[in-house]
N, C-alpha and C positions, 0 to 999 in steps of 0.2 A: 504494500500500500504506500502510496505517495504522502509525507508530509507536506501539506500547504501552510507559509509562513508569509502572511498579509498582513500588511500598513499603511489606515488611510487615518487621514484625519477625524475622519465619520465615526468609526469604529474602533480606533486603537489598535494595538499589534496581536491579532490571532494566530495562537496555531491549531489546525484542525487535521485529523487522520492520524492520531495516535490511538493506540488499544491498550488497556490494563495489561501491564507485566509483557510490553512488549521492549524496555531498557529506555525509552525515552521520555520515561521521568527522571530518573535521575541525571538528565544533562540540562532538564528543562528548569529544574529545582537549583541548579547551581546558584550563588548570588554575585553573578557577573555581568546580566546583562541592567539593558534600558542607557539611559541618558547619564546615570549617574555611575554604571556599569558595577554595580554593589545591588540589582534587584534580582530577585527570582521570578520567574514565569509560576500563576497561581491557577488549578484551574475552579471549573466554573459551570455549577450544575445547571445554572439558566442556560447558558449560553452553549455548554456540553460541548466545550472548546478550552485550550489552555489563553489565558490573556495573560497581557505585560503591563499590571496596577498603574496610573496615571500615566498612561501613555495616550487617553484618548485628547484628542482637541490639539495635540500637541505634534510637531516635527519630532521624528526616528533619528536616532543617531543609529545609522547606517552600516557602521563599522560591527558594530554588538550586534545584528540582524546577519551578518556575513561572518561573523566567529561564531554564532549558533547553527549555521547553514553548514559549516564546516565540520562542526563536531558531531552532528546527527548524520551525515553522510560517511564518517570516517567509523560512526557505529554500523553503516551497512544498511543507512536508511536512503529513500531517495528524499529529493527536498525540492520544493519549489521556491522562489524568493520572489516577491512581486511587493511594492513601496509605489505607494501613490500619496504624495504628503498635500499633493492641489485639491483631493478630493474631501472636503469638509461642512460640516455645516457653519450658519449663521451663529455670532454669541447670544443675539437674544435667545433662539433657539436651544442653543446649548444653557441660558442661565433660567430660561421655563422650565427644562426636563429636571435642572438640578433643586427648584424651590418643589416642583412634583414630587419628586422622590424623597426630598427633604418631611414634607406635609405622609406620605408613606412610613418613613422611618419613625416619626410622632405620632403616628396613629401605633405602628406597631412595637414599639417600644411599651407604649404605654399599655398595651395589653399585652407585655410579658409584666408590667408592675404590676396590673390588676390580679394576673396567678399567681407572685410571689406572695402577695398580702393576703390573698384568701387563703395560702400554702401556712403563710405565718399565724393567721388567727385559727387555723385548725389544729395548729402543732397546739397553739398554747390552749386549745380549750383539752386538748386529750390531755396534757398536762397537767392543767386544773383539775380536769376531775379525777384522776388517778388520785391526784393530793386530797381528795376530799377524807380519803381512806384517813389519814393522818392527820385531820383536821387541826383535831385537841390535844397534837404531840404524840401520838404513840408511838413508841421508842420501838425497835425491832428486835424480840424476843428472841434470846440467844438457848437452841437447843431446842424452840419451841416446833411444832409442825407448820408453824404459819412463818417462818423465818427464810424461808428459802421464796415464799411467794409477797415480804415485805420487800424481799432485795430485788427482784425481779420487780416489782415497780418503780422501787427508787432508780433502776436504770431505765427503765421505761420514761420514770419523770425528764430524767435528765436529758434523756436523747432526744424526747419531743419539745424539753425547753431551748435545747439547742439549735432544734431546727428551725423553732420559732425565730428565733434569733438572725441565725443564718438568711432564712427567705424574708426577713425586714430589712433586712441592709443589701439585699438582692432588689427588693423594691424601692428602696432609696436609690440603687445604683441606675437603673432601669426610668425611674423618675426623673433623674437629673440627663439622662440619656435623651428622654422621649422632652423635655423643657428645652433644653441645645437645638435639638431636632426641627420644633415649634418656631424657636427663635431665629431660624436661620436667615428667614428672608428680610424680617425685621434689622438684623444684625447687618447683612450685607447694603442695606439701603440706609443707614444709619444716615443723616448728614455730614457729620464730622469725618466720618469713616471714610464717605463715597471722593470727600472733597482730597483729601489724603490720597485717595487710591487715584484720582484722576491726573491729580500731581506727576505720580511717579510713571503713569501712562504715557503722558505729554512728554517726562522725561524720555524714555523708551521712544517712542515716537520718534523723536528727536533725533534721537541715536540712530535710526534706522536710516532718515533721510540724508545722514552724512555719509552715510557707509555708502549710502547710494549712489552719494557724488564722487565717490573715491576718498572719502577723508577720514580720520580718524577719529573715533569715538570712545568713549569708555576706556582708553588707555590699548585700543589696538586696534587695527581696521579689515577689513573684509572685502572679500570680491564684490565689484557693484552688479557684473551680471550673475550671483548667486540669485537661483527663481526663490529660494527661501525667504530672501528680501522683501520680494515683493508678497507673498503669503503672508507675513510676518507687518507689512504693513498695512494689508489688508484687513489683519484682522485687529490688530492696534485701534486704526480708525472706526471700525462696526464696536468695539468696547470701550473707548471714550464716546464716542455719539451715545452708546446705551446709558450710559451713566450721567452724562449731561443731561439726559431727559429724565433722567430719574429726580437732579439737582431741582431742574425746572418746575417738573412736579410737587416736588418738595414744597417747594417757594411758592406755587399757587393754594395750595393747602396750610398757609401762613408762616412758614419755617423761613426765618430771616437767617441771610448769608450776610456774614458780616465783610469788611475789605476795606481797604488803605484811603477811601473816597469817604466811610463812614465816623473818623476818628482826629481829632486834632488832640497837640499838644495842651495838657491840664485839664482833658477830659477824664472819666472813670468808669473803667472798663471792668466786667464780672468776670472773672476767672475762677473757674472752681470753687465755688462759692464765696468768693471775696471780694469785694470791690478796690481797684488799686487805679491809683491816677498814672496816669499817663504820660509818661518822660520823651518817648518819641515816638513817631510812627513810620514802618518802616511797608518795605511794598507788600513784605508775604506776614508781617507779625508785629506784635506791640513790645515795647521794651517799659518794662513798669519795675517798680521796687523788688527788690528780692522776695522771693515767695518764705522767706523763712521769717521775713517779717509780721506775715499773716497768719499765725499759728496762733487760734484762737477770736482774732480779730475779724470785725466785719467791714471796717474799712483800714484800709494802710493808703496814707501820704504821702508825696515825696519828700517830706524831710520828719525826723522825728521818730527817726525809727532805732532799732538796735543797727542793723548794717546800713545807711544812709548810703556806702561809700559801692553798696553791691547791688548788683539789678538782673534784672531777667527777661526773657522773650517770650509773650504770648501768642502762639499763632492764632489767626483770625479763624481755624476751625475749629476753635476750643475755646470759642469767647460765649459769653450767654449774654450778655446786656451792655447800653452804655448809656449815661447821666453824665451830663453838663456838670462843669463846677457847681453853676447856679442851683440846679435838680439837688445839687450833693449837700450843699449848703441846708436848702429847705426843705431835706429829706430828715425825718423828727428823729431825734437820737433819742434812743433809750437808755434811761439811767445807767441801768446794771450796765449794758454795751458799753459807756463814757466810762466808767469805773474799769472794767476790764480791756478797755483799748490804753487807757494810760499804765494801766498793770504791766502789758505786753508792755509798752514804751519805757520800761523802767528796766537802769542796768541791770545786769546780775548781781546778785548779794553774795559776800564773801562771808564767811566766820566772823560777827563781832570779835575785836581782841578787848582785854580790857584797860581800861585810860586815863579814867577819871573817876571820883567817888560818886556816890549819888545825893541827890539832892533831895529831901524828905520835902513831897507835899500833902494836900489833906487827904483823910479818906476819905471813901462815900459814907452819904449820909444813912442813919442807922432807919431802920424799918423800911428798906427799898425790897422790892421782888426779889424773888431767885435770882433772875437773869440780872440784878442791878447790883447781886450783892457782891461781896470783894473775892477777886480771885488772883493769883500768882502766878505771872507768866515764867516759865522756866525756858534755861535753854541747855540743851542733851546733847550728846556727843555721842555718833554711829559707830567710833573705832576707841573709846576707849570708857572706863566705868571709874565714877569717882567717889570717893566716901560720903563727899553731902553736895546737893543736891545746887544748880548755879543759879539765882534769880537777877530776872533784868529789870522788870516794872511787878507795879502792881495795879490795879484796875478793874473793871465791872466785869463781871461772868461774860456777857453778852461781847464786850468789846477784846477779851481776851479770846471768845471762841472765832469771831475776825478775825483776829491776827493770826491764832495758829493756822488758823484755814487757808491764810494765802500762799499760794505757791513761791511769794518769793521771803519767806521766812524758813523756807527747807531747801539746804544746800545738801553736797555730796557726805560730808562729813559731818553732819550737824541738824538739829531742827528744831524749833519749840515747839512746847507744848504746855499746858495749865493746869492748876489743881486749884480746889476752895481749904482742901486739909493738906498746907503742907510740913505741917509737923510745928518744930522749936526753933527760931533761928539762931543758927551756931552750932546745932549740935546736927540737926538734918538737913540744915541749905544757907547760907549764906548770899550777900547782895554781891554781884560783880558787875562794875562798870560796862557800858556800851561805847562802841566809839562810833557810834551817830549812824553805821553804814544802813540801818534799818528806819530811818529817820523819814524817808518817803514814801514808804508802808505805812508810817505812822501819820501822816499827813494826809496823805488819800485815801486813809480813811475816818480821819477829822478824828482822832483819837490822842489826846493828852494822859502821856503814864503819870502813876503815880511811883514814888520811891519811898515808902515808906510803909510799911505792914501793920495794919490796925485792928486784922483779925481777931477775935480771943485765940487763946492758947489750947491746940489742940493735939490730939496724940499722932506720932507720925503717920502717915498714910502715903499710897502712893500717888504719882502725878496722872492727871486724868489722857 
């Protein structure tokens, strides 16, 4: 029998007229062939032919079809070799069959989850009721006649809880399988996505029309009467055209495409959810503050930041919105927001050392709430343990649980934290000066320490 070995673009690389255990698996299975010359030839109970995995839509590299031609001939097979790489279809063509099978793969995905789950809640109900035996603990009676048929459930139990188990994370895997599957055509028409993908098309394009001319591209060049050329730009141009219309579509269905006509200097621009002003605007992207400024914030300025001196590039298909100064200006700031943008705005806090003695002021006054009454801000140390305890203020419950709460009173090596029982002073904590580094924590949040401990006298306790 004749081995036929055909390559169109239509179809991909078949080979047909092989027979079970007639040697020409095991040359077909090598992983030598295809484009990347590391694939094996798979076969293929639809199509009851061997094929060569993403090789459809795509130009044969020729050489690997003529070393396969050679070694099934030298096993004493005969061979035909026929490449036809002009013969293809259209992309849209070719991107309708792939969202079909896509919508195929999601339907049948998701009825292997639906077996696995029913596979799972059966395990676990023969499970359950096996244990009902055992309800109220009975132990398994050693010696007894019923001991051979208590063990012979408890592995019963176990083997049907297991399989429970098993066929749920079968249906989790098969769920997440048949959602991918769902999403795919959603996914490939993304905006951001299609704008990116068009990019690199026009690039490739590009590439092709020099090659055409004789010139150099990509760092090497090519024959201009190669017919792969013009294949190659053929179908370049039908997959940017489909994708432009996709864009187009887009944008009739209200999805705004942003671009270099849209944006002036000290405007503000939404990047991943953050608004950042606008330092310049560039053909293909924005250059706004460093994104490591916006960590937490909802807007970042060009000045006032931790890295002032660092900046970054946003491409215009990854922009979500944009607001004038003016808009930015009269857009209502939220408290807590103002409180936490000058937070991030604040350097980093080093370990208070200590500098200076403290200075006693009043306490609070007596008969205040819980949250008003007096509590002791301490500060801890992560690498080392000391015999009594360091305090830096003293101050209301309430205004102490602010301080410890802010992020920038906890460094790498160090952190506060408060107690209302902190013992005797001198014998369980002691006052130690502050050298001021925590002084803008203390200010933004309109908080005056107190230095001096007016608590009664109580037995030591630990820091809250």
């Amino acid at each position: 029998m004749t081995i036929e070995i055909t390559h169109t673009r239509r179809e991909g690389t078949l080979i047909e007229g092989t027979s079970r255990g007639d040697g020409s698996a095991e040359i077909l299975k090598l992983r030598e062939y295809g484009r990347t010359q590391r694939q094996p030839f798979r076969w293929s109970r639809n199509l009851d032919c061997w094929y060569l995995p993403h090789s459809r839509d795509h130009g044969t590299y020729t050489p690997s079809l003529e070393l396969l031609a050679q070694r099934l001939r030298d096993a004493g097979f005969e061979v035909t070799l026929t490449i036809d790489n002009a013969d293809r279809r259209s992309f849209s063509e070719a991107e309708k069959e792939r969202e079909e099978k896509a919508e195929g793969r999601a339907e049948r995905f998701g009825g292997y989850a639906d077996n696995a789950a029913r596979n799972s809640e059966a395990a676990w109900k023969s499970s359950h009721e096996i244990s009902e035996r055992f309800a109220f603990g009975q132990p398994i009676l050693i010696g007894h006649h019923s001991e051979g048929r208590a063990r012979r459930d408890h592995a019963r139990m176990d083997n049907a809880m297991r399989k429970s188990i098993d066929e749920r994370d079968r249906a989790d895997h098969w769920i997440g399988r048949a959602q991918a599957a769902a999403n795919y055509a959603q996914f490939k028409k993304n905006p951001g996505r299609t704008l990116r993908r068009l990019d690199k098309l026009r690039a490739d394009l590009r590439a092709v029309e020099k090659w055409q001319r004789g010139e150099s591209a990509k760092g090497y060049s090519r024959n201009p009467d190669d017919p792969e050329l013009t294949i190659r730009h053929e179908e370049l141009t039908e997959e940017i055209a489909h994708w432009e219309q996709i864009i187009k579509d887009a944008e009739a269905e209200g999805v705004k495409v942003w671009s270099r006509a849209d944006f002036s200097r000290g405007d503000f621009v939404l990047y991943r959810g953050t608004w950042y002003e606008v330092l310049r605007v560039n053909p293909k992207s924005i250059t706004i503050p460093h994104i490591h400024n916006g960590t937490g914030k909802r807007i970042v300025r060009a000045t006032g930041n931790r890295h002032d001196d660092w900046t970054w590039t946003a491409p215009y298909d990854d922009v979500s919105g944009r607001k004038s100064a003016d808009e930015m200006r009269q857009a209502p700031q939220a408290p807590a927001a103002e409180h936490q943008e000058r937070a991030e705005q604040s350097p980093p806090i080093e370990e208070p050392v200590p500098a200076e003695k403290p200075t006693p002021v009043a306490a609070p006054a007596a008969g205040a709430n819980w949250q008003e009454g007096m509590a002791l801000v301490l500060i801890a140390s992560k690498n080392s343990r000391r015999s009594r305890k360091r305090a830096l203020w003293a101050m209301t419950r309430r205004e102490a649980q602010a301080v410890c709460g802010d992020p920038r009173t906890s460094g790498r090596s160090y952190m506060l934290t408060w107690t209302q029982r902190p013992g005797t002073e001198s014998i369980d904590w002691e006052w130690v000066p502050d050298n001021g580094s925590l002084d803008q924590v203390l200010e933004d949040l309109s908080i005056t320490p107190r230095r001096e401990w007016t608590a009664a006298r109580q037995a030591p306790a630990e820091a809250a």
